[in-house]
C-alpha positions in Angstrom: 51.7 61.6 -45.2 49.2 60.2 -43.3 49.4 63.3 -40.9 48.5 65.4 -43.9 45.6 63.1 -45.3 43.9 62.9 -41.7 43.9 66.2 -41.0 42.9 67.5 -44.3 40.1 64.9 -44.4 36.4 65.9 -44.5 33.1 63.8 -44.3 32.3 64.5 -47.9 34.8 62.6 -49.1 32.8 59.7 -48.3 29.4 60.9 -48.5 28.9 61.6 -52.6 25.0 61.1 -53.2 23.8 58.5 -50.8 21.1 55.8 -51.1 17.3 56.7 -49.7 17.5 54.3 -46.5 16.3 55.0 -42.9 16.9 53.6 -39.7 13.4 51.0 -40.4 16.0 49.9 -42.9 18.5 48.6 -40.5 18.4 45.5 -38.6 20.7 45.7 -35.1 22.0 42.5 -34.4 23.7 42.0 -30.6 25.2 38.7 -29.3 25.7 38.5 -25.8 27.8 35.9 -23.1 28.3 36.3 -20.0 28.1 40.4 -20.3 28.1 42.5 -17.1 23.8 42.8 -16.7 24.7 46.9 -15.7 26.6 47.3 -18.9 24.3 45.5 -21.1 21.4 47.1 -20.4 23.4 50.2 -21.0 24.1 48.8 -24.7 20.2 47.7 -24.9 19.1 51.0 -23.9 21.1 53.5 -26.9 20.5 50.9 -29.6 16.8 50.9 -28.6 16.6 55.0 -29.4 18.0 54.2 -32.7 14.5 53.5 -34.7 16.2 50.3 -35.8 14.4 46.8 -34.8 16.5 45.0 -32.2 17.5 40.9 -32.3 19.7 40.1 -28.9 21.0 36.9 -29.3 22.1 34.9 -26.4 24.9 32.4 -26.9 23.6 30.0 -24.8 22.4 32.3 -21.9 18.9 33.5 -20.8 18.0 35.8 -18.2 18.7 38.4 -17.3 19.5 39.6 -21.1 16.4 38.0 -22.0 13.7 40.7 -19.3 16.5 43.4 -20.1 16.0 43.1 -23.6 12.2 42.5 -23.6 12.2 45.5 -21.5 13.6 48.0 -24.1 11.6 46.6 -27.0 14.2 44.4 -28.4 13.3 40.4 -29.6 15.7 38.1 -27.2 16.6 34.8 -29.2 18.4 31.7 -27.2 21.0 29.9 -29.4 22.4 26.8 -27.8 24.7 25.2 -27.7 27.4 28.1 -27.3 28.5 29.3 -30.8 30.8 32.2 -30.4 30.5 35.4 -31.9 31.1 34.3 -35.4 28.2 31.4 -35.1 25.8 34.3 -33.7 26.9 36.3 -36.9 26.1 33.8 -38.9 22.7 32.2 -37.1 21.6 35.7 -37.7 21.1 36.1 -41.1 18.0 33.8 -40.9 16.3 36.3 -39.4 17.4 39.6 -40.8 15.2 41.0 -43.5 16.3 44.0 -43.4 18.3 45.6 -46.4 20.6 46.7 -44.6 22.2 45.2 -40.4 24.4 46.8 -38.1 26.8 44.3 -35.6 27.0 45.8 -32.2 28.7 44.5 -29.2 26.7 43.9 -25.9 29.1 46.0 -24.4 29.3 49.2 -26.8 27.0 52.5 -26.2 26.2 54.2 -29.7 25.9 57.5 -30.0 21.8 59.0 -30.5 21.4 59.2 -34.1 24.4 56.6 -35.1 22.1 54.4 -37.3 20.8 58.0 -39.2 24.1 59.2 -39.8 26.0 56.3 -40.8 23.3 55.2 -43.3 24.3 58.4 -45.5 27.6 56.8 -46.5 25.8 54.1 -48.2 26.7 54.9 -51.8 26.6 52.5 -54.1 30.0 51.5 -54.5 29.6 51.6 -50.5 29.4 47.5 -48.8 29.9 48.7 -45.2 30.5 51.9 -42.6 32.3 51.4 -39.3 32.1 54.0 -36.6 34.9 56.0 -34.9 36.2 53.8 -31.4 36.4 55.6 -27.8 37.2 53.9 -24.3 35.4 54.7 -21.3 38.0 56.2 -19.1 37.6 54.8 -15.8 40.6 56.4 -14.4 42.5 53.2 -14.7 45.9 53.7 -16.7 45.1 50.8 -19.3 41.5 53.2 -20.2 44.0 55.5 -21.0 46.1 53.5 -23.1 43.4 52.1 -25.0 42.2 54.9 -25.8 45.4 56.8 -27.6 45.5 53.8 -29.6 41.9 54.1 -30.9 43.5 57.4 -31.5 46.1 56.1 -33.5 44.0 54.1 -35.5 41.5 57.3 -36.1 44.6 59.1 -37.9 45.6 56.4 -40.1 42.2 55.4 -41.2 40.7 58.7 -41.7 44.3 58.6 -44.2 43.1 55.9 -46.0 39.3 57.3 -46.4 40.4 59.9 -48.3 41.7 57.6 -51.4 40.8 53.8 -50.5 38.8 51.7 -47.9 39.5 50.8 -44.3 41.3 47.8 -43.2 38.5 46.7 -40.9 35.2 47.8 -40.3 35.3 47.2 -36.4 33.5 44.6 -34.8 32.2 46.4 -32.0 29.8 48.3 -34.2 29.7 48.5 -37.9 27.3 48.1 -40.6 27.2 46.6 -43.8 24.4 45.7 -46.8 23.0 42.4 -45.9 22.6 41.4 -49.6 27.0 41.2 -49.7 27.2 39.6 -46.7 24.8 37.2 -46.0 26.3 34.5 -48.3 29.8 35.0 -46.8 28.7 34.7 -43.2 26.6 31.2 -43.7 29.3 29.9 -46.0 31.5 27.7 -44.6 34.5 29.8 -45.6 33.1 32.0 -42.6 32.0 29.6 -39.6 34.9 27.3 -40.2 37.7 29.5 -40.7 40.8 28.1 -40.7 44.5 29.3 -40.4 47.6 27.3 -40.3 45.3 24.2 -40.7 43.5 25.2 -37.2 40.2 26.3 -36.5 40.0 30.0 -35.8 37.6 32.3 -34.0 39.0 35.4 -34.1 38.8 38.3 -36.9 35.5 37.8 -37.8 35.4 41.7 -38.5 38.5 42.0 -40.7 37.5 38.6 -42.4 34.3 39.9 -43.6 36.1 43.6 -44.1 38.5 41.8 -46.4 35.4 40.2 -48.3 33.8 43.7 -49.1 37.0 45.0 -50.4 38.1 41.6 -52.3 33.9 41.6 -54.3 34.7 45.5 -55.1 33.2 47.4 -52.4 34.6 49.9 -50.4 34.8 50.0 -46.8 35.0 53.6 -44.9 34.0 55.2 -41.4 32.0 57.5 -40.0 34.0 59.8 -37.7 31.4 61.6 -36.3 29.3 58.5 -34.5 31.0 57.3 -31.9 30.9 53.6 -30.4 31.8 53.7 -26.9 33.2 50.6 -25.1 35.0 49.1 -22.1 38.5 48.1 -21.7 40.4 45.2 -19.8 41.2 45.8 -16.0 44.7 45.5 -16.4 47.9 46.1 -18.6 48.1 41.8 -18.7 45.2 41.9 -20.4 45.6 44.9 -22.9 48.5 43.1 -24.0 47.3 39.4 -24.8 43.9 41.6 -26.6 47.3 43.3 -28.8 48.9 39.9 -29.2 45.5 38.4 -30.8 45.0 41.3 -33.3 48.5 41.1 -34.0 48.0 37.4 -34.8 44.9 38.4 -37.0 46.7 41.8 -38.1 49.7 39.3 -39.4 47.0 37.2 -41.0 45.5 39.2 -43.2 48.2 40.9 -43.7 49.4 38.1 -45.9 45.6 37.0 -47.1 45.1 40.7 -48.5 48.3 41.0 -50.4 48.0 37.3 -51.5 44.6 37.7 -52.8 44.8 41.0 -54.7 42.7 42.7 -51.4 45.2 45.3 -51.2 45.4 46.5 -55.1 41.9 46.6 -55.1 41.7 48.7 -52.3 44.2 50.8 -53.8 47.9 52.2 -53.4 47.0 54.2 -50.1 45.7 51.1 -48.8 48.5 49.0 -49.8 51.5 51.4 -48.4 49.6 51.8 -44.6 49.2 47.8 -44.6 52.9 47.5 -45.0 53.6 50.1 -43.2 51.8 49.2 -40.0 53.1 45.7 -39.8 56.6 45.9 -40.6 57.4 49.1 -39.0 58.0 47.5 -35.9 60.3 45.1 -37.4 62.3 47.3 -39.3 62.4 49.1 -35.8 63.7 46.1 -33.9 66.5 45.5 -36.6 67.7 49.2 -36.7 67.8 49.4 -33.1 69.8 46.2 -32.8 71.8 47.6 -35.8 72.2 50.5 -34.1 73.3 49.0 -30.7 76.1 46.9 -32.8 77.3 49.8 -34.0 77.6 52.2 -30.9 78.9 50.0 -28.4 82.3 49.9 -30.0 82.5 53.3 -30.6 81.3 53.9 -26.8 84.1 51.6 -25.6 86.8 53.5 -27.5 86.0 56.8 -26.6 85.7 56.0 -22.8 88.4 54.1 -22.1 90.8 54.7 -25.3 91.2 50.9 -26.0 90.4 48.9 -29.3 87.3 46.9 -28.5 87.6 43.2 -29.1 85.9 42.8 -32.3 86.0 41.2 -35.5 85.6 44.6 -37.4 87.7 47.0 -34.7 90.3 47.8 -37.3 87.5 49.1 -40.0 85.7 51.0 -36.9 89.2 53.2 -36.4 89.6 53.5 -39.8 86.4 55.4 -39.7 87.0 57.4 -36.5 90.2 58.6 -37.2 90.4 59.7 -41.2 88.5 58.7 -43.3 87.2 61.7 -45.1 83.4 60.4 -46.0 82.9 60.8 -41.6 82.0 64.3 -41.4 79.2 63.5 -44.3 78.3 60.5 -42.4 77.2 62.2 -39.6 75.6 65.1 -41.5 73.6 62.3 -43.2 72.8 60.6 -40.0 71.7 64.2 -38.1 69.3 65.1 -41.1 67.6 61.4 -40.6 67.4 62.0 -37.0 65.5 65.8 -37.4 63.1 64.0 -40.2 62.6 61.0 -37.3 62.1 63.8 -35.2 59.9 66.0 -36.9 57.3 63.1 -38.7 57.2 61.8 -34.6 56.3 65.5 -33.3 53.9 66.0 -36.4 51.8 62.4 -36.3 51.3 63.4 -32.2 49.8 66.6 -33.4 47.6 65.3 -35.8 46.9 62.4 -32.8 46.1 65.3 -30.5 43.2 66.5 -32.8 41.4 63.9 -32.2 41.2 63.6 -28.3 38.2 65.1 -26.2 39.9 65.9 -22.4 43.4 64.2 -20.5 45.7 64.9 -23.3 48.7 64.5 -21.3 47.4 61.1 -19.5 46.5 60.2 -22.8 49.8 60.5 -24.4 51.6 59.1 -20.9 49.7 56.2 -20.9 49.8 56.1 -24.7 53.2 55.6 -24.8 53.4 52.6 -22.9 50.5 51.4 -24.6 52.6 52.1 -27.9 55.5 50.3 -26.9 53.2 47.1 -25.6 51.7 47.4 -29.2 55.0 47.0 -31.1 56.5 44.1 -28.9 53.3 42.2 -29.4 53.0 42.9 -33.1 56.6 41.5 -33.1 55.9 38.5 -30.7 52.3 37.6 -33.4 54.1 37.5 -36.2 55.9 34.4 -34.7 52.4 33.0 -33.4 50.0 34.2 -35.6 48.5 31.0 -36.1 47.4 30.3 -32.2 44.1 31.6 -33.0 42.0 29.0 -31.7 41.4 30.7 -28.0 39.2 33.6 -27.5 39.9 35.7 -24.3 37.5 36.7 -22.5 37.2 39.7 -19.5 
């Protein structure tokens, strides 16, 4: 289902008639801490060509992001003491007067003409617009990785932009209408968030997401503008950055269904949240399921004995006459071709989406995958350890 949606998705269905802004409408708002000066400067330089005033905010740092920014026409602001991300966020809005502000990652490169075209999904009915994720391939294997699971993420959103909202507009670069938001982000709601009784600092982009949907706005994506950014150096890495959005995954996972978040966004909306978070469990108990069930079987057939068991008599019972067998393993053999086929079919629709190194993509991916479903598995039991922010 989401195969079909994704591939059969098309811009207008998020683009109906469009409010009358321009990129002088737009404020771009960048935090920065202890960002590679190379990189940055790499950031500065395509949100500079955006027509789109520039605050770079440094969280507690000064040169050199203050002559880097000065140098491309942006206005370099010192915050101290060190706030975080979400304090930046929120120490913002004093000085954005700007209908509309776009959050942007020191470290993400926009495309030329991102502010332009992601201003056109601003309908009314429209509180923010994310842009499509890519990794810089570096020729390191995690690059790789990283990079099918934006492409994951591409199919099932661009899914749920056909009938609902997004689950998160990401934080690397999204933008949203500064009259819905600035409330939230200076509220204390926002800068003290708390989970499990605990200070968090993590998921300030699907906390604020889950705010556009929950006061009636929709949330969507523009596919077309991409937001380019670096990855960790190593799988170690990758996997504690799957572990904390797991952990703020499992979060709001809860929060969104508790709230009504989900209903409002729609049914769409409410299957793929389910559906992305307890898909790995229900694939941990099958396959342990499934491994209780074959062993015996495998220990009869090899070496002709009755397996020491508490069930062994019902297990030869069914593997020697009971008539229902033959239709269990039809029954069984049709699952397996639909497992099959829905696996083959979502890797198509994944394929779609990738520009060059398909097959490192998808060999890398894989691994990446599987890292993705053990730490979903592992948050859910640590979801509320949110109080540490990892840094490169």
């Amino acid at each position: 289902m989401n195969s079909y949606n994704s591939l059969a998705y098309r811009k207008s269905h998020n683009i109906k008639n469009g409010e009358k802004f321009t990129p002088e409408d737009v404020t771009i708002v960048m935090p920065v801490y202890r960002e590679d000066p190379i990189i940055f400067e790499e950031a500065v330089i395509a949100a500079s060509k955006q027509g789109s005033k520039i605050f770079v905010f440094g969280d507690d740092c000064d040169e050199p992001y203050r002559s880097i920014a000065n140098k491309h026409g942006c206005t370099f602001i010192r915050v101290s003491p060190h706030r975080g991300k979400r304090g930046i966020l929120s120490h913002s809005m004093h000085f954005v007067q700007t209908p509309l502000v776009m959050f942007l990652d020191s470290d993400t490169v926009i495309d030329a003409g991102a502010v332009e075209d992601m201003i056109k999904y601003l309908d009314a009915d429209v509180g923010g617009v994310g842009t499509n994720i890519s990794i810089f391939r570096n020729g390191h294997p995690v690059s790789y990785a990283s990079e099918f699971v934006e492409r994951v993420r591409e199919v099932i959103f661009k899914s749920m932009s056909r009938k609902s909202s997004v689950m998160v507009l990401d934080g690397r670069c999204s933008m949203y209408r500064t009259d819905i938001i600035r409330p939230f982000l200076m509220s204390r709601e926002f800068q003290d968030n708390i989970v499990m009784g605990k200070r968090s600092v993590l998921g300030d982009d699907r906390q604020i997401t889950s705010y556009i949907i929950r006061t009636g706005y929709r949330a969507v994506k523009d596919y077309d503008v991409y937001a380019r950014t670096y990855q960790y150096s190593s799988f170690k890495k990758f996997f504690k950055q799957q572990i904390r959005w797991g952990r703020v995954g499992w979060t709001y996972f809860f929060k969104d269904i508790a709230s009504g978040s989900a209903r409002k966004a729609g049914p769409l909306y409410t299957f793929d949240l389910i559906y992305m978070y307890l898909l790995p469990i229900f694939t941990l108990v099958i396959g342990v399921l499934t491994f209780i069930y074959i062993i015996p079987h495998v220990h009869m057939l090899f070496y002709g004995i009755t397996p020491r068991l508490r069930f062994d008599s019902y297990l030869i019972h069914r593997l020697r006459g009971d008539p229902d067998m033959p239709l269990f393993f039809v029954a069984r053999s049709f699952i397996n071709f639909l497992t099959t086929a829905s696996a083959v079919i979502f890797g198509v629709s994944i394929s779609t989406t990738m520009k060059g190194d398909r097959a490192k993509v998808f060999a890398y991916g894989s691994l990446g995958l599987l890292m993705m479903f053990v730490s979903t598995i592992y948050a859910l039991f640590t979801f509320y350890k949110q109080e540490k922010w990892l840094t490169r």
